[in-house]
C-alpha positions, 0 to 999 in steps of 0.5 A: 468516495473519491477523498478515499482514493486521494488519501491512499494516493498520499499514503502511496507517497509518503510511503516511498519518501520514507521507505529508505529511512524507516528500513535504516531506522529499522535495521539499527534497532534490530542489530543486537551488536549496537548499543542500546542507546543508540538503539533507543535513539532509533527508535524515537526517530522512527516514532517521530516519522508520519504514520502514514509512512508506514507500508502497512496503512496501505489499502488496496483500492480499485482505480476507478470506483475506490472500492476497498473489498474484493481487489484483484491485484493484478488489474487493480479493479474490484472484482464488480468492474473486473466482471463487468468490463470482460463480459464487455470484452474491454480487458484483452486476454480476459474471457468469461468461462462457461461449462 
């Protein structure tokens, strides 16, 4: 479990390195006025970068248990720990709601 939260963290890195270089990559390949050999040039370069630099490989995960499923963004806790901590009164601003 906690291997799955390290991975994501390298992820997490190699994904801000290369995010300026994958959108430069990216924008050469989808301008039309440019030639296409210099599009296709591109195009391998962005092939030869590391997948895991790719935003889309990003899992949201929660920071405490790694649990892939159920992810409340805004907290960055599974929806399990998310329930658990505002009964406990540990999240301010958070109540439980009845009626």
């Amino acid at each position: 479990m906690i291997s799955w939260i390290e991975r994501d963290k390298k992820r997490r890195q190699l994904v801000a390195k290369y995010e300026l270089k994958r959108l430069q990559l990216k924008t050469i390949i989808h301008t039309q006025s440019l030639p296409k050999d210099v599009r296709w040039n591109a195009s391998l370069k962005l092939a030869k970068l590391p997948r895991n630099s790719s935003k889309i490989r990003i899992r949201n995960r929660c920071v405490i248990t790694g649990r892939s499923r159920g992810v409340y963004r805004f907290f960055k806790m599974s929806r399990i720990l998310l329930r658990q901590y505002a009964s406990s009164g540990l999240l301010p601003g958070v109540k439980k709601s009845s009626w």
